[in-house]
C-alpha positions in Angstrom: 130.7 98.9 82.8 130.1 99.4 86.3 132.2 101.9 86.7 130.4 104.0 84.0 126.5 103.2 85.4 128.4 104.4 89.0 130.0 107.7 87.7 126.2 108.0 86.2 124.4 107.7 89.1 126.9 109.8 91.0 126.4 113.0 89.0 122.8 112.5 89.0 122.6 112.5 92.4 124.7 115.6 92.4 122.6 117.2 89.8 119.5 116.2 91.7 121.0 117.9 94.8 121.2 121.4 93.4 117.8 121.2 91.9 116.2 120.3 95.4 118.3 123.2 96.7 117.0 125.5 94.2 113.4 124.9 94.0 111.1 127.0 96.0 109.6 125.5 98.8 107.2 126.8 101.7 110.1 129.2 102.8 111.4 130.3 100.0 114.9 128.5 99.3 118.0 129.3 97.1 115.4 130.1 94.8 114.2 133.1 96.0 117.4 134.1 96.5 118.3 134.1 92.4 114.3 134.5 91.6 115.4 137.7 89.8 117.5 136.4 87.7 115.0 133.1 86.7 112.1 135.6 86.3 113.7 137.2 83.8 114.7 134.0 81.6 111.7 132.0 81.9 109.5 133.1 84.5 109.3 132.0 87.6 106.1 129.6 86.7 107.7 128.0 84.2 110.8 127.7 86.0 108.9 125.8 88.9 107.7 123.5 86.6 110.5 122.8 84.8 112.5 122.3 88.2 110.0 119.5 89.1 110.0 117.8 86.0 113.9 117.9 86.3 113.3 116.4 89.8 111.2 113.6 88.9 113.3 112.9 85.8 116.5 112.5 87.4 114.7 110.3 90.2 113.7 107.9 88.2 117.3 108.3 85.9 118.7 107.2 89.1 116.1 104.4 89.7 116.6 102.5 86.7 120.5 102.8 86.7 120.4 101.4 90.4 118.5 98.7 89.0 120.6 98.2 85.6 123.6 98.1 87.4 122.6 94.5 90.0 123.0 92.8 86.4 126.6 93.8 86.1 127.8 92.3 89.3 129.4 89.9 89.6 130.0 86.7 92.0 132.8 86.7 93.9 135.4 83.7 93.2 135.5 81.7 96.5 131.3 82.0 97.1 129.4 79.2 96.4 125.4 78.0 96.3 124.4 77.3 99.9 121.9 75.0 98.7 124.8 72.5 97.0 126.3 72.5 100.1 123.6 71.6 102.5 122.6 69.1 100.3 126.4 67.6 100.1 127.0 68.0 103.8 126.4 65.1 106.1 123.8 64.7 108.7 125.0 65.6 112.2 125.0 62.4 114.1 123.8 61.8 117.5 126.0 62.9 120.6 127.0 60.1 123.0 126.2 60.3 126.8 127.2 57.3 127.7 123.9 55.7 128.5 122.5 52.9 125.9 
């Protein structure tokens, strides 16, 4: 299962990557390199808006599966509770320097 959530949050990312790339900041990006081909389709308002909303979808895709996926861990074999075994262990006793 971890494998799936993984693959998931590996093509989001990648998806998320190409819409930063092509969203029109300040200097005018990828997107203004294909703008005549968006304007044409949706517009290039709608297209903005539709880029951010993709952007803050697949953020938050990416959130939750980060999240989901801590509960599909699991413990490796030889680990075990560091509280059992300070409780178990014995008190370090006193060195000897020779004096009395």
């Amino acid at each position: 299962m971890i494998t799936i959530i993984t693959l998931l949050i590996l093509v989001a990312c990648v998806v998320l990557a190409l819409f930063i790339l092509v969203q029109n900041p300040k200097g005018g990006g990828l997107q203004g390199s294909f703008g005549s081909m968006s304007s044409q389709v949706m517009g290039v308002k709608q297209t903005t808006d539709v880029m951010e909303k993709g952007t803050w979808i697949l953020i938050s895709t990416i959130a939750g599966l980060s999240i989901i996926s801590v509960m599909f861990f699991q413990k490796p074999e030889g680990v075990k509770n560091s509280k059992s075994t300070q409780s178990k262990s014995a008190p370090a006793s006193a060195p000897a320097n020779g004096k009395k």
